[in-house]
N, C-alpha and C positions, 0 to 999 in steps of 0.2 A: 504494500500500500504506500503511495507517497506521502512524503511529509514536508513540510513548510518551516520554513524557517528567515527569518529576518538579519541581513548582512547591513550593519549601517556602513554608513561611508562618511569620510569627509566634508565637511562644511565648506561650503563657498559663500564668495564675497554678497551673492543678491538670495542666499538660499532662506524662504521664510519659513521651512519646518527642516528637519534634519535630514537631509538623503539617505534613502537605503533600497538595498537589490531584495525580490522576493526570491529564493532558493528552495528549489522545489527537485527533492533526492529519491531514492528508488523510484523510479519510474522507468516504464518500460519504452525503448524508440517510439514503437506505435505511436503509444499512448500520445508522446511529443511531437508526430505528425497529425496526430489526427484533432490536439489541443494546443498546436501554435497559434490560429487566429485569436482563440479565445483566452490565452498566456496576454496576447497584444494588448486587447480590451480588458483585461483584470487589471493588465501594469500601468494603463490610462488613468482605468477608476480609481486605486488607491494611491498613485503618484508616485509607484517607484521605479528608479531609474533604469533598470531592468529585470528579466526573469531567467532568471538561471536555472534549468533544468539537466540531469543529469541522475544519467541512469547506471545498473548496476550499487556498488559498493554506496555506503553511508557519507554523505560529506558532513565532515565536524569542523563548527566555525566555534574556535577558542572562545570567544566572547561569550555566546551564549552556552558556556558550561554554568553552571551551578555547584558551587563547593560543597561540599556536605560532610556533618560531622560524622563520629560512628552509628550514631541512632537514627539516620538517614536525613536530621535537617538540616535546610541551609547555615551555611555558617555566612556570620555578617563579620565585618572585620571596618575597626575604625583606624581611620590611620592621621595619625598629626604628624604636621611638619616639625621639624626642628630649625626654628627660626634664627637660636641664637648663633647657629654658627656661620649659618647665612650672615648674618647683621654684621661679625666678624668680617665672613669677606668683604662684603659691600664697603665696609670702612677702610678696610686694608688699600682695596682699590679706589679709593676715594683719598688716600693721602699721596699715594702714587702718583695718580694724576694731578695732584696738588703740587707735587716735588718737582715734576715734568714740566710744569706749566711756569714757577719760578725757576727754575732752571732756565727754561726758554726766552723768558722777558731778562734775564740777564745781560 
């Protein structure tokens, strides 16, 4: 049986919702001859950039995996920046350039 899946893409400068390809995996040739017109007209009506169909084996798009713990739920995962050593460099190269710039009005 086929199954569906969502590949986002890229964002562009005039894009006013996010792009993504519909992917659509085990299916048989036929099947994608005989539902090309109709691949055309689904990928109109929901707006996606295109329909990737492709038969045989499973295609797995990393992104929409789901992590899961050992009791089979999703695992969520927060993740903070560590700012301060960011701020470190920013300052580092902020006196560099301070040094470079007396230097050069010298």
């Amino acid at each position: 049986m086929p199954r569906l899946q969502i590949l986002e893409l890229p964002e562009g400068a005039g894009d006013d919702r996010p792009p993504f390809a519909l992917v659509i995996d085990r299916v048989s040739p036929e099947w994608v001859d005989v539902n090309a017109e109709s691949m055309r007209d689904i990928k109109d009506r929901i707006g996606a950039r295109c329909v990737l169909a492709f038969d045989g084996d499973d295609v797995e798009i990393p992104a929409n995996e789901i992590p899961v713990d050992p009791n089979g739920y999703p695992l969520r995962f927060r993740v903070e920046g560590d700012f301060e050593q960011f701020r470190e460099q920013v300052q580092d190269e902020i006196r560099k350039a301070s040094e470079q710039l007396r230097q050069g009005l010298r």
